[in-house]
LUMDRENSE-821436 format. One record per residue (C-alpha): residue in one letter; y, x, z. Coordinates in nm, 4 decimals. Example, Ala and Ser with C-alpha at 12.3 -4.5 7.8 and 13.67 -1.06 7.14 Angstrom:
! residues 2
<site><rest>A</rest><y>-0.4500</y><x>1.2300</x><z>0.7800</z></site>
<site><rest>S</rest><y>-0.1060</y><x>1.3670</x><z>0.7140</z></site>
! end
This chain:
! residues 194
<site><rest>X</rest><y>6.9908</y><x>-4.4814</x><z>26.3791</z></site>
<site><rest>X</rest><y>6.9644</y><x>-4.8141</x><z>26.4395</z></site>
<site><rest>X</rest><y>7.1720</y><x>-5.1702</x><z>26.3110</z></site>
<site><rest>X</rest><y>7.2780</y><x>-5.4139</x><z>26.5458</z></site>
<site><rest>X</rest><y>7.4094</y><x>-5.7440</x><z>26.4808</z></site>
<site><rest>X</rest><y>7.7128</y><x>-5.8667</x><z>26.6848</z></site>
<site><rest>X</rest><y>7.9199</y><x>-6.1851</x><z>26.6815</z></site>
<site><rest>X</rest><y>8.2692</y><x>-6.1942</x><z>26.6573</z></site>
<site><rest>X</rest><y>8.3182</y><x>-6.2096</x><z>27.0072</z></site>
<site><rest>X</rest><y>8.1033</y><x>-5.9364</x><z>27.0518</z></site>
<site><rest>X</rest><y>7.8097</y><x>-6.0377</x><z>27.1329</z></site>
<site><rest>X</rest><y>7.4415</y><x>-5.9339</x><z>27.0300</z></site>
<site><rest>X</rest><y>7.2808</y><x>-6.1513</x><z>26.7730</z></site>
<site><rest>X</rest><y>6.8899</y><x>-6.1454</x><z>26.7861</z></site>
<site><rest>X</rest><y>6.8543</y><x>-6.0969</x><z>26.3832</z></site>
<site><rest>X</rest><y>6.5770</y><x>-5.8476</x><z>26.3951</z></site>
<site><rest>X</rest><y>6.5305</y><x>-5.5072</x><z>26.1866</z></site>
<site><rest>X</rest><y>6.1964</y><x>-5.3797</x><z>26.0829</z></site>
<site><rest>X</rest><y>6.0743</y><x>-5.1253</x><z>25.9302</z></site>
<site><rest>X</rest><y>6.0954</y><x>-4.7340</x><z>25.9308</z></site>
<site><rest>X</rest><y>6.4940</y><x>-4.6811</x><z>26.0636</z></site>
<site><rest>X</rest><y>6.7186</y><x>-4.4246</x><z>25.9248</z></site>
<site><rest>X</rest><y>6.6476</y><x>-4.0733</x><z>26.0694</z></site>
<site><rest>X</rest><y>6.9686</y><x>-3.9978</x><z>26.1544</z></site>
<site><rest>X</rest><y>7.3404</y><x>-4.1673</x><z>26.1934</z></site>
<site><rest>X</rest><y>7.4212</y><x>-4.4996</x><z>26.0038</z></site>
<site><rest>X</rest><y>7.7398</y><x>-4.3908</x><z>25.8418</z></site>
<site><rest>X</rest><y>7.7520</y><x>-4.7636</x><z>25.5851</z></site>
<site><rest>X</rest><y>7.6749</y><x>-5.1042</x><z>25.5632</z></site>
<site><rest>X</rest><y>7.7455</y><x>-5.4051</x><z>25.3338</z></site>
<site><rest>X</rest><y>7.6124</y><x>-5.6948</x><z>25.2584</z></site>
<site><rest>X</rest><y>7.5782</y><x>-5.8678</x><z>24.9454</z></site>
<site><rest>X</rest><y>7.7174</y><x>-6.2175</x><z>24.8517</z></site>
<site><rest>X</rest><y>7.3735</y><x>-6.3769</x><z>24.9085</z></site>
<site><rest>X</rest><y>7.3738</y><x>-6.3168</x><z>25.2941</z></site>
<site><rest>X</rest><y>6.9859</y><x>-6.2537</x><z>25.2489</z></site>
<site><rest>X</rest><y>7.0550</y><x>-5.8509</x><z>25.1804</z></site>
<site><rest>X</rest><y>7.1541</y><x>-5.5735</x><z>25.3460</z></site>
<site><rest>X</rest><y>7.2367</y><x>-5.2296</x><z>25.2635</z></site>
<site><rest>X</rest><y>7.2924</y><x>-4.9293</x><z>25.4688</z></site>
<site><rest>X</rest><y>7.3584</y><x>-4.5606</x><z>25.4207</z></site>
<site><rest>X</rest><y>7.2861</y><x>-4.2787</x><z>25.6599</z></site>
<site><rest>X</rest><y>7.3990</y><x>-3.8916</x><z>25.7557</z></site>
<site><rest>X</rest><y>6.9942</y><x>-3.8354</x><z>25.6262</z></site>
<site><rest>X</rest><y>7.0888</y><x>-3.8700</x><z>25.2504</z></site>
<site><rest>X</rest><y>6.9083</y><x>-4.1683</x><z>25.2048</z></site>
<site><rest>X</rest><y>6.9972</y><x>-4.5666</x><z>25.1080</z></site>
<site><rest>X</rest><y>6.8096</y><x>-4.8696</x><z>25.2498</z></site>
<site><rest>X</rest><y>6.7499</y><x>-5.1881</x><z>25.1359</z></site>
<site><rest>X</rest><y>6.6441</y><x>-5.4540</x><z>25.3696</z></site>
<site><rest>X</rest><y>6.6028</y><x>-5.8009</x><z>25.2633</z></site>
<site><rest>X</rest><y>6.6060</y><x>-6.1392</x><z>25.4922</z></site>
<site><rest>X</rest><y>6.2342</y><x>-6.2750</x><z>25.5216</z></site>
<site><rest>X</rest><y>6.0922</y><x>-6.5754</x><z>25.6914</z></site>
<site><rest>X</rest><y>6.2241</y><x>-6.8411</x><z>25.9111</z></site>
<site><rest>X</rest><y>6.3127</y><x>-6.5768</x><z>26.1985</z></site>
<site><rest>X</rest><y>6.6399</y><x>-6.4416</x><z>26.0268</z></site>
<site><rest>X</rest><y>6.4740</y><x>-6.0671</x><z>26.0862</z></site>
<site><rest>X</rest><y>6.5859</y><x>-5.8295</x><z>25.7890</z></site>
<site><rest>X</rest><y>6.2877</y><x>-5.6076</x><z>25.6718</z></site>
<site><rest>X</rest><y>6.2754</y><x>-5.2739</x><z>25.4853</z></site>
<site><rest>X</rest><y>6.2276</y><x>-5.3596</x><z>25.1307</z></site>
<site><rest>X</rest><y>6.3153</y><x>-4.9865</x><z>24.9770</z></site>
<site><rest>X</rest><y>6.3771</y><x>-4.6379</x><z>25.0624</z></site>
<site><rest>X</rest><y>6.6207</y><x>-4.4576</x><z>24.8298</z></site>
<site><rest>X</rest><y>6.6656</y><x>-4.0397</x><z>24.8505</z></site>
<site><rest>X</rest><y>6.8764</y><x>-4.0075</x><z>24.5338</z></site>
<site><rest>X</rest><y>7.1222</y><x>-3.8107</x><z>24.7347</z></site>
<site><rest>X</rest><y>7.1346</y><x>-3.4785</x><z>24.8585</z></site>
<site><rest>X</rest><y>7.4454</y><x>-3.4813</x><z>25.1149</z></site>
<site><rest>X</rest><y>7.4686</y><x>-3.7879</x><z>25.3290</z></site>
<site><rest>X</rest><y>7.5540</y><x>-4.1123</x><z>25.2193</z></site>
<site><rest>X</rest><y>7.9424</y><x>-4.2425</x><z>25.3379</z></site>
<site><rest>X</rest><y>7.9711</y><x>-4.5484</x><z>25.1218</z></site>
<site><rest>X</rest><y>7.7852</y><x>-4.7873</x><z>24.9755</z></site>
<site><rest>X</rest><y>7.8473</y><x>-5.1276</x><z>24.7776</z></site>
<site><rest>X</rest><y>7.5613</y><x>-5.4085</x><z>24.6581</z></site>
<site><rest>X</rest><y>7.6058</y><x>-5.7259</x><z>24.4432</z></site>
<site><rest>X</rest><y>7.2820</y><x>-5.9280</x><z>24.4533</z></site>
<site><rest>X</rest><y>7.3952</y><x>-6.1616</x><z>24.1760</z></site>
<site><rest>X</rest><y>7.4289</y><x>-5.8478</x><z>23.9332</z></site>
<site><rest>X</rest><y>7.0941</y><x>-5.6489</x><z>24.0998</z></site>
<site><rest>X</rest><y>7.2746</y><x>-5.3670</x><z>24.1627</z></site>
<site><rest>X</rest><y>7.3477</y><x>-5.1331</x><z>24.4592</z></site>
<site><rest>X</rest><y>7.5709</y><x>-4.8308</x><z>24.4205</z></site>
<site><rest>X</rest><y>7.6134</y><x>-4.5287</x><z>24.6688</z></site>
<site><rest>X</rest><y>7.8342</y><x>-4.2085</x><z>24.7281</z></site>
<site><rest>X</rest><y>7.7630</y><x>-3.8822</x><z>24.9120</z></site>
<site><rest>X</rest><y>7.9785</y><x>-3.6307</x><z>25.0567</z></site>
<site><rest>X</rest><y>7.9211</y><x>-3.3924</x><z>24.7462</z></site>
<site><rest>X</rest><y>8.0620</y><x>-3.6646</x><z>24.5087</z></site>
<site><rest>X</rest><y>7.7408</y><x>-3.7924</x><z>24.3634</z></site>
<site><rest>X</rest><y>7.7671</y><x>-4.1633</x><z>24.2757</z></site>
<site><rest>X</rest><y>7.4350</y><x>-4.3369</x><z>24.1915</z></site>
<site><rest>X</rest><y>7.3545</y><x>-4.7071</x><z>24.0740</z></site>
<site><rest>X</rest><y>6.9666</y><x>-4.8286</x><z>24.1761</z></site>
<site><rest>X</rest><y>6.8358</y><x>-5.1771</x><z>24.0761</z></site>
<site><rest>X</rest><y>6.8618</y><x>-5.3906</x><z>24.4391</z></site>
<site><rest>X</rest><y>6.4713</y><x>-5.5291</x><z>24.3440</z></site>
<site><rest>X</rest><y>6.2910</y><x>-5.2352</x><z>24.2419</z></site>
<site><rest>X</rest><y>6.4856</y><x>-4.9761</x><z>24.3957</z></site>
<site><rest>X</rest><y>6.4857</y><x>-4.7750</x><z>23.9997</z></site>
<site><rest>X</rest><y>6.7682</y><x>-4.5630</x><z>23.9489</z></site>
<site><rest>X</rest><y>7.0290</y><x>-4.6320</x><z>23.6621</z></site>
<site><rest>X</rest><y>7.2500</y><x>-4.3626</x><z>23.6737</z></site>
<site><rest>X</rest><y>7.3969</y><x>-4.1037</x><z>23.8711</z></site>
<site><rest>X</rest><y>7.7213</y><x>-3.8999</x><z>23.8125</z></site>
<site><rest>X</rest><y>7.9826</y><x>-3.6918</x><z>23.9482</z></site>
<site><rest>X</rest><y>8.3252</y><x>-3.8102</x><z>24.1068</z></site>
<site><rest>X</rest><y>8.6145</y><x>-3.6518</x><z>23.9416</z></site>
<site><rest>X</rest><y>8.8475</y><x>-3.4164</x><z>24.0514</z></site>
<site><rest>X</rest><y>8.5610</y><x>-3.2111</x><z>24.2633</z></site>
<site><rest>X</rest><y>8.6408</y><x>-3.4946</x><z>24.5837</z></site>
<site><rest>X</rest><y>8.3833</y><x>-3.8100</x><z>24.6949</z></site>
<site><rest>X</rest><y>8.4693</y><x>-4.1558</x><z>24.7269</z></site>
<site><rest>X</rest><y>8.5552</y><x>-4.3107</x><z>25.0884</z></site>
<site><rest>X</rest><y>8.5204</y><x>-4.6767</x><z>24.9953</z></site>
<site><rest>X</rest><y>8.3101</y><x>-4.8538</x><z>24.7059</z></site>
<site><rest>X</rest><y>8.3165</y><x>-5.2203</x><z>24.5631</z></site>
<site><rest>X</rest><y>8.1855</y><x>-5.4043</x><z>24.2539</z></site>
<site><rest>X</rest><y>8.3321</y><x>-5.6844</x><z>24.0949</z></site>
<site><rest>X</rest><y>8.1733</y><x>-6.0134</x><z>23.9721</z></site>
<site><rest>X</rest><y>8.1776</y><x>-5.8832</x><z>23.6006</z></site>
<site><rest>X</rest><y>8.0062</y><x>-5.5055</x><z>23.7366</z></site>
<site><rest>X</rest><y>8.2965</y><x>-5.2816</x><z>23.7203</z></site>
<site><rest>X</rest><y>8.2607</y><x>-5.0389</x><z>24.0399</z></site>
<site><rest>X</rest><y>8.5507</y><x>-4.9358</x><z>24.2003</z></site>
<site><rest>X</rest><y>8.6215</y><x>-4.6516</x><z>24.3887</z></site>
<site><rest>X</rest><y>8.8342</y><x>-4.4966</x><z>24.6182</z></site>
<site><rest>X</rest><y>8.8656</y><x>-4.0673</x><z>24.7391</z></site>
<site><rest>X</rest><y>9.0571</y><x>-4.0704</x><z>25.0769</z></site>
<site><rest>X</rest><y>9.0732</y><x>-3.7115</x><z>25.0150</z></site>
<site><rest>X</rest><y>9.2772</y><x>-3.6941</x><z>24.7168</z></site>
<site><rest>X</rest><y>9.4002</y><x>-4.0375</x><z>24.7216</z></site>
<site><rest>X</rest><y>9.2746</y><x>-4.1600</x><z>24.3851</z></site>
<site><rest>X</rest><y>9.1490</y><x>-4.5105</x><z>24.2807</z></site>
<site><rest>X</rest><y>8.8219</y><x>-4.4798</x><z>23.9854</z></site>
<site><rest>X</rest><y>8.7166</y><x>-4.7321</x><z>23.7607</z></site>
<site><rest>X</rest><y>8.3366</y><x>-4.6919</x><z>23.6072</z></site>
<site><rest>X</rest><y>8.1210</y><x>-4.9491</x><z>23.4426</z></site>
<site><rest>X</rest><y>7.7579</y><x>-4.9774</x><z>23.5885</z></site>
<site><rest>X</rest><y>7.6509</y><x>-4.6520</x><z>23.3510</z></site>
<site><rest>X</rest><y>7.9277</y><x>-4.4506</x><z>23.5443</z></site>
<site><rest>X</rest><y>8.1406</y><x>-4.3863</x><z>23.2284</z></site>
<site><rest>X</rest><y>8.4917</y><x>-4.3529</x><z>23.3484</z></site>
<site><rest>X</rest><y>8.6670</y><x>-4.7004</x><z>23.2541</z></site>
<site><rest>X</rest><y>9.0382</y><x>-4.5962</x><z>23.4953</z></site>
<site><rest>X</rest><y>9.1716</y><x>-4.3896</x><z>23.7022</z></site>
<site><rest>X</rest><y>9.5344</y><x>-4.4085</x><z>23.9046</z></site>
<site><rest>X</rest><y>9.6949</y><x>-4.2443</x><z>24.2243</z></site>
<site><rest>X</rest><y>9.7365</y><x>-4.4299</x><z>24.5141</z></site>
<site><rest>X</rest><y>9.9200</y><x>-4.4790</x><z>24.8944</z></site>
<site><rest>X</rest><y>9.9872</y><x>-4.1640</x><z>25.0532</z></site>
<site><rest>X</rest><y>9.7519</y><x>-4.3035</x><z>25.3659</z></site>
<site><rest>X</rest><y>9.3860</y><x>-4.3536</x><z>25.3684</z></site>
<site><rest>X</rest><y>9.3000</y><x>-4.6828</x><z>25.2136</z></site>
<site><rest>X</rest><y>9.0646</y><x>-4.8505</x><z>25.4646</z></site>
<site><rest>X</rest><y>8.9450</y><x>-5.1718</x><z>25.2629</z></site>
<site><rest>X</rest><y>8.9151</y><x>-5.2984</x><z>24.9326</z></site>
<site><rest>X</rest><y>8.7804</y><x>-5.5819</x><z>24.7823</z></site>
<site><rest>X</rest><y>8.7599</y><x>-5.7440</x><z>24.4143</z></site>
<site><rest>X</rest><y>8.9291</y><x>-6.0977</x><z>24.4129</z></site>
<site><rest>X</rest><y>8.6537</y><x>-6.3582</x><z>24.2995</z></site>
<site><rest>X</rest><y>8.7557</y><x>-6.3620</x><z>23.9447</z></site>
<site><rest>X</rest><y>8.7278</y><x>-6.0165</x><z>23.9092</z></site>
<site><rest>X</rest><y>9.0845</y><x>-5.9817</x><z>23.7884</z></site>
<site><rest>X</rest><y>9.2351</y><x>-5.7699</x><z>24.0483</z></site>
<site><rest>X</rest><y>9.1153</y><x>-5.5593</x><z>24.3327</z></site>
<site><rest>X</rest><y>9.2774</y><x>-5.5984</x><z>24.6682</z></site>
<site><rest>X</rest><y>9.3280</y><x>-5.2800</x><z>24.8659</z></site>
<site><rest>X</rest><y>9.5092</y><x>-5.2157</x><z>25.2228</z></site>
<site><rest>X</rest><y>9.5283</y><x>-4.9101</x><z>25.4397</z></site>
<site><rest>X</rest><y>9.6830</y><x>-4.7237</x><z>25.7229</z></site>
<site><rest>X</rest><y>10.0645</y><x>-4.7689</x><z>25.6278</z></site>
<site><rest>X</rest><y>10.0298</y><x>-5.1323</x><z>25.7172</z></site>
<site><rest>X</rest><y>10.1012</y><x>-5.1698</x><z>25.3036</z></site>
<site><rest>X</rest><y>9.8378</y><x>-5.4357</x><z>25.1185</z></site>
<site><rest>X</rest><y>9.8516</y><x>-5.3704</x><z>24.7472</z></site>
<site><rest>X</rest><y>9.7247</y><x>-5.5858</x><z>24.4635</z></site>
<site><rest>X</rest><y>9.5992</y><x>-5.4297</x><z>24.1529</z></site>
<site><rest>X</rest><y>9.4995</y><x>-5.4954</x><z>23.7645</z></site>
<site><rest>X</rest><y>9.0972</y><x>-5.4372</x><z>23.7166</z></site>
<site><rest>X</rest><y>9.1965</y><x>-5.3472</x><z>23.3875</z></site>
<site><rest>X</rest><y>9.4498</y><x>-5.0849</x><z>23.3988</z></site>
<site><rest>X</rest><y>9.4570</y><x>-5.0659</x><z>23.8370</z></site>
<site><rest>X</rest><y>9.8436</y><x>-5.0980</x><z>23.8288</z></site>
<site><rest>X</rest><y>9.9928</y><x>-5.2416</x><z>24.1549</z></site>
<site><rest>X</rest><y>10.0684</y><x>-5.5818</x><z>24.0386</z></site>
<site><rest>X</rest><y>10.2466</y><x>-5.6732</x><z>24.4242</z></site>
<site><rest>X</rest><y>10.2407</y><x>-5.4785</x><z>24.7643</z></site>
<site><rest>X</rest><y>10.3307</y><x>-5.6326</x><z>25.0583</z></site>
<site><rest>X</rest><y>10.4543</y><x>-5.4754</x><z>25.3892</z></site>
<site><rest>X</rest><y>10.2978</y><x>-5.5768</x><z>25.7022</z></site>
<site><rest>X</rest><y>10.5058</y><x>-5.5489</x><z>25.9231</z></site>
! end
């Protein structure tokens, strides 16, 4: 229930967490480009935001969101656009405003599956990603479908929006890293990694 902070070597950080912790497993985390923000989902259904206050580094609860009814395995925050989007295991996406915490939409991920991994790009396109049946969704921030494509065979483990917002970088378990169009999310290149 709790979030630690670690080094890349490993070792405890002393940035601080306060505030009410999530009642059960931390299943997500991300932090948005501003390094001052923090979002984490949990196997209790809800979304935090915690937001970096004073001269001590220490992250502190800013909002409490229960938009979801199954637990929450992805989440995805852009400070820069105020947003903060989230998926649960029964396929519910929802958008929330990062300073108020006020929902702006929530919809259904096609195909009956739930997204695995989540990102937004610079210009707000979300982007998401069903491990389950291997698809790749585009949806503005008002969850209208923008595009959809198949992808690897293997789970995709990470994805990430290039800083243009242009294409979407995503890699996986087959060792393969693929770049793809944000317009049309055709594989552009794939590389082997061999």
């Amino acid at each position: 229930n709790q979030i630690k902070f670690h080094n890349f070597l490993g070792q405890k950080i002393n940035h601080g967490i306060s505030g009410s912790p999530h009642k059960g497993v931390v299943t997500c985390v991300t932090v948005c480009e501003d390094g001052k923000t923090l979002i984490s989902g949990s196997l209790d259904c809800t979304v935090r935001i915690w937001k970096e206050e004073g001269s001590d580094e220490a992250f502190k609860l800013s909002k409490i969101i229960g938009t979801h009814h199954k637990p929450v395995v992805c989440v995805a925050a852009s400070s820069m656009l105020d947003i903060a989007v989230s998926a649960s295991l029964d396929g519910t996406l929802a958008v929330h405003c990062l300073s108020d915490g006020h929902r702006a939409q929530v919809w259904k991920y096609p195909g009956g599956s739930h997204p695995s991994l989540l990102s937004i790009s610079k210009d707000g396109d979300i982007f998401a990603i069903s491990n389950k049946d291997h698809s790749l969704n585009s949806f503005s921030v008002n969850g209208k479908s923008l595009c959809s494509a198949k992808i690897f065979t293997h789970d995709v483990t990470c994805m990430i929006p290039t800083a243009d917002g242009q294409y979407i970088i995503l890699g996986g378990d087959d060792r393969v890293v693929s770049l793809r169009s944000t317009l049309d999310l055709k594989v552009i290149k794939h590389i082997q990694l061999d």
